[in-house]
C-alpha positions in Angstrom: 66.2 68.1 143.1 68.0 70.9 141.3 70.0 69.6 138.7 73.7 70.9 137.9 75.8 70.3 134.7 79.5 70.3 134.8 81.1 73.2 133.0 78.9 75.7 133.8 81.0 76.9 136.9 84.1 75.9 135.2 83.0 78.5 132.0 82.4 81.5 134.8 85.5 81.1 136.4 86.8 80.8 133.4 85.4 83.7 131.8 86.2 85.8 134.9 89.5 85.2 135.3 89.7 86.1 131.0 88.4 89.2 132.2 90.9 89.7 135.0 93.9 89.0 132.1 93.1 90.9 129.9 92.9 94.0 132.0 96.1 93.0 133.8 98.1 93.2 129.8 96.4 96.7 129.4 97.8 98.2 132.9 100.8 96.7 132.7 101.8 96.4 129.2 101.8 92.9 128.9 101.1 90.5 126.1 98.0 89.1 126.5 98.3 86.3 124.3 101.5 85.6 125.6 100.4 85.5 129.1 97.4 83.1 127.9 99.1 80.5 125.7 101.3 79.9 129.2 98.6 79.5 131.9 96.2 77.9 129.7 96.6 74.1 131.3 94.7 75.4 134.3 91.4 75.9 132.7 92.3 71.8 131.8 92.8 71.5 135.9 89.4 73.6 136.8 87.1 71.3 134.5 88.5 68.3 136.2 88.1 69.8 139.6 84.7 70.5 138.9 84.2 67.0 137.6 85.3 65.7 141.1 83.8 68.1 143.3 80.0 67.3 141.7 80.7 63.5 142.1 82.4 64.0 145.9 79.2 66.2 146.7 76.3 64.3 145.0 74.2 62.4 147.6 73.3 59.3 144.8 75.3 56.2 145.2 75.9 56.1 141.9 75.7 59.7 140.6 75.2 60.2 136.7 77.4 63.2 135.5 75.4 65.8 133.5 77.6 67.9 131.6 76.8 71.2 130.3 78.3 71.0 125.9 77.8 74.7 125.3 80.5 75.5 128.4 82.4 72.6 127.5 83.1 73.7 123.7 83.4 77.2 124.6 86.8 76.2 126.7 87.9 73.9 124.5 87.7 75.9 121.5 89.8 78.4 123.6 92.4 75.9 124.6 93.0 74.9 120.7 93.5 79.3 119.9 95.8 78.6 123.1 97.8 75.8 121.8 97.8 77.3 118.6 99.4 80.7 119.7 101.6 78.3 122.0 102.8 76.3 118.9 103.2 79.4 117.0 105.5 80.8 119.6 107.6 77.7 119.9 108.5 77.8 116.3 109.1 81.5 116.4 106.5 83.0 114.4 104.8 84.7 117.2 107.1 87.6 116.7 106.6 87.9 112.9 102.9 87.7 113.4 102.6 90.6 115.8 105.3 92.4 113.7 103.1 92.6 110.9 100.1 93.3 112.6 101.5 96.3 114.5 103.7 97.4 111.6 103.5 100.8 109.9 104.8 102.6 106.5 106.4 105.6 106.6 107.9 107.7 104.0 111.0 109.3 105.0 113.9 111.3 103.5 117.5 110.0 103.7 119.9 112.6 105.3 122.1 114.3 102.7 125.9 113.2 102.0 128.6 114.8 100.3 132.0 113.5 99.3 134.3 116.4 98.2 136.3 116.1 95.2 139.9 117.3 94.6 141.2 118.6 91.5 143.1 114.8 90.9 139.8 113.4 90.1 138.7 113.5 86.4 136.2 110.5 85.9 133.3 109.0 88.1 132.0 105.9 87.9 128.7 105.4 89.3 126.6 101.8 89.7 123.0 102.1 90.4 121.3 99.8 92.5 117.7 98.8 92.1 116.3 102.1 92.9 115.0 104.5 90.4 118.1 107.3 90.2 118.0 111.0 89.6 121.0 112.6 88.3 121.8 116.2 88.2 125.2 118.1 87.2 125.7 120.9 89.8 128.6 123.4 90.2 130.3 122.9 93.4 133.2 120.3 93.7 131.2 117.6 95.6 128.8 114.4 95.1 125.6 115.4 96.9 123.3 112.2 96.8 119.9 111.9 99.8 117.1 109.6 98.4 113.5 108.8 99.6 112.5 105.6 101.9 109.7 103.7 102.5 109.9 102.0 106.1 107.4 99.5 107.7 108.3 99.3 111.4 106.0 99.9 114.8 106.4 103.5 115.4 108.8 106.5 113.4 111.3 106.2 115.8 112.1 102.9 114.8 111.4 103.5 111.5 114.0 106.1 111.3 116.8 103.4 112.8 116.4 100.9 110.0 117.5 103.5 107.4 121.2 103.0 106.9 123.7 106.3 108.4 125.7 105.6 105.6 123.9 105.0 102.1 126.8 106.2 99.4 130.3 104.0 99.8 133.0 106.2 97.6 136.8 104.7 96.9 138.9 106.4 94.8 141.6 104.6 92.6 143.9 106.9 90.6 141.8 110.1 89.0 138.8 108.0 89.3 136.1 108.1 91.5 133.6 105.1 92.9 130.6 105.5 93.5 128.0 102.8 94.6 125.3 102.5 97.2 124.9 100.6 100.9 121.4 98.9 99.6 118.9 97.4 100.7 119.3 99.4 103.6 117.2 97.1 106.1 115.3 94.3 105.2 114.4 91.9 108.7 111.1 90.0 107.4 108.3 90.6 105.7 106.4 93.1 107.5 109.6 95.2 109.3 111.5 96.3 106.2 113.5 99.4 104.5 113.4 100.1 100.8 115.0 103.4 99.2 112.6 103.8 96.1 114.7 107.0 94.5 118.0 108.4 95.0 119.1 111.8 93.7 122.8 112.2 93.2 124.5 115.9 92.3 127.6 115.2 90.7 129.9 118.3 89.3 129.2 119.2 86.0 132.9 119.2 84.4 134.2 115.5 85.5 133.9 112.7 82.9 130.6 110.6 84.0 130.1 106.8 83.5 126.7 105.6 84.8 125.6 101.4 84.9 122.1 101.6 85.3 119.6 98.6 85.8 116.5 100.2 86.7 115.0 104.1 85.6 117.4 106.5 85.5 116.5 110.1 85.2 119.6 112.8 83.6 119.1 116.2 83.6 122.2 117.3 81.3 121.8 121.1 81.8 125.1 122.6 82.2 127.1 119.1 81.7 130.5 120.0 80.5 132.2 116.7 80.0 132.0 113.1 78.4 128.6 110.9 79.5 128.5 107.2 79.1 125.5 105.2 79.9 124.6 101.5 80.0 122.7 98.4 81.3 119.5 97.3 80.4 116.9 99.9 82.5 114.7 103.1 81.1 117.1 105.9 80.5 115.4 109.4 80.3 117.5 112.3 79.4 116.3 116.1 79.7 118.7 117.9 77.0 118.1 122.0 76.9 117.2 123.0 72.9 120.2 125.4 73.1 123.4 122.8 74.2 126.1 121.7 72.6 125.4 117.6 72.7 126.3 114.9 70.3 124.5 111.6 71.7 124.5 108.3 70.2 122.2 105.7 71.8 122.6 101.9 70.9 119.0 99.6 71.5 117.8 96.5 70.7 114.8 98.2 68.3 113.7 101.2 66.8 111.0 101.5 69.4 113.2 101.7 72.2 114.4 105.0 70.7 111.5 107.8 71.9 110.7 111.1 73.2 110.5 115.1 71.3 113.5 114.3 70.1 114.5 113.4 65.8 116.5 111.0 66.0 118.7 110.0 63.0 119.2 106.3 62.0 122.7 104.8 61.8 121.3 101.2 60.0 124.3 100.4 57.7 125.9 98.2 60.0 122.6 96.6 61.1 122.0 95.7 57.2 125.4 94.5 57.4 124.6 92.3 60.2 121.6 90.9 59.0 122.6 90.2 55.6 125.1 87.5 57.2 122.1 86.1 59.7 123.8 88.1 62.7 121.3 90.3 64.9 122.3 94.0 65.2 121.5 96.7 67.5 119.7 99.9 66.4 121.6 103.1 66.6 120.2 106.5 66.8 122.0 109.7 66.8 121.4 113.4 67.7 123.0 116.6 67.8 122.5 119.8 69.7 124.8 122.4 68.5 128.2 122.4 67.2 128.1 119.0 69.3 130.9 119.2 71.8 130.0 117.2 74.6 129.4 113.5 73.6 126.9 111.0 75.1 127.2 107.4 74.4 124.3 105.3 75.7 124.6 101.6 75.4 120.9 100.2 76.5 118.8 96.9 76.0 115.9 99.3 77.4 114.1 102.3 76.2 116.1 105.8 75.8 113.5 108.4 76.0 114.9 112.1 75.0 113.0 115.2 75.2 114.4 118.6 74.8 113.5 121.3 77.0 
């Protein structure tokens, strides 16, 4: 008598109607898993209907049910990757999961924006965020700033959506400008996010500049025609022309801090001061490019590096 062991036609149609799914997603642009982890209690339904069709169609009076392990593990190791994505879902990872596995990076450019000075404003005051900033002294009366993004998201067009319309916020309070910046721009989870890794700012070369910086921040002081004060406790790298008319004085925590092509000259009589009564001091370096004229303070607990060019 040919023998049959349950699970074997319980695997097929199993397997078949797998099959069937996973061409239905494709066409139709479903979610496969999805789809699965919410029909999976009928593969449950078709092993027990098997189980009593063999025993309703078995001529013994007291059949002995053969079951076939191989078929039987193979469904059940489905149904736990069922319940699994089905638990998954139901605490609301699912969508973080396939986030991250469909995400992408892109590196994008911000869109430029300007905010146009009048002749009532005589200082700006600018606060960096935690993005590496490059500042540049230009000649028309506006702030110019665009910066560079790196976006994970599923496709560019989405991509481009995360990246704030508005990145610089501006308020004006008497003859002093504002300036900070709308950051992080987007940040959802861990695999969809929107980080703006460097910023380039134009300001105009003849208004009085005050600059908090916590990160790098890159100066170019060609063509700077007014008072510069920088502090905070990032990297501060200044590009000074050989033929300028600078006086800058940079306060650090150690001699080391001060570097670049540049000779600096030691101010240490207050520091002796200082540490002759147990009191640490800050190390102050000077230099001077021409007659001196335009002065550049620098208060910094990181590194000023200063290379003429």
């Amino acid at each position: 008598m040919k023998k049959r062991r349950v699970g074997t036609f319980a695997l097929g149609v199993f397997l078949i109607g797998l099959g069937g799914l996973f061409f239905y997603a494709q066409f139709n642009e479903k979610n496969a898993l999805e789809i699965a982890a919410t029909w999976w209690p009928l593969i449950l339904v078709l092993l027990g209907l098997e189980v009593l069709w063999y025993v309703y169609t078995a001529k013994e009076e007291a059949p002995k049910i053969k079951y076939n392990f191989f078929s039987i593990f193979i469904i059940f190791l489905f149904l736990i990757v069922s319940m699994g994505v089905y638990g998954v879902s139901q605490i609301g990872l699912a969508p973080h999961l396939q986030a991250r596995l469909s995400a992408q990076e892109f590196q994008l450019q911000t869109l430029p924006e300007e905010v146009t000075l009048d002749e009532t404003i005589k200082k700006i005051v600018l606060d960096v965020p935690s993005s590496d900033l490059r500042l540049r002294t230009g000649t028309e009366e506006q702030v110019l700033v665009f910066g560079e993004a790196y976006v994970a998201a599923e496709n560019r067009v989405m991509a481009e959506k995360l990246i704030a319309p508005k990145m610089l916020v501006d308020r004006k309070v008497g003859d002093t400008l504002y300036l900070s910046f709308n950051l992080p721009l987007a940040i959802s989870n861990s695999a969809i996010y929107a980080r703006i890794e460097e910023i380039t700012l134009i300001v105009p070369a003849d208004r009085s500049l005050e600059v908090k910086n916590n990160r790098k921040l890159e100066v170019d002081v060609t063509g700077l025609k007014n008072q510069l004060l920088i502090e905070g406790r990032g990297t501060t790298e200044l590009k000074v022309p050989a033929q300028s008319d600078y006086a800058l004085t940079a306060s650090v925590e150690a001699e080391h801090c001060l570097q670049g092509n540049a000779e600096w000259t030691l101010l240490d009589k207050k520091r002796g001061e200082e540490e002759q009564k147990g009191n640490p001091s800050p190390i102050q370096g000077e230099l001077t490019f021409g007659e001196g004229r335009y002065k550049i303070n620098i208060l910094s607990s990181g590194t000023v590096v200063v290379n003429k060019i």
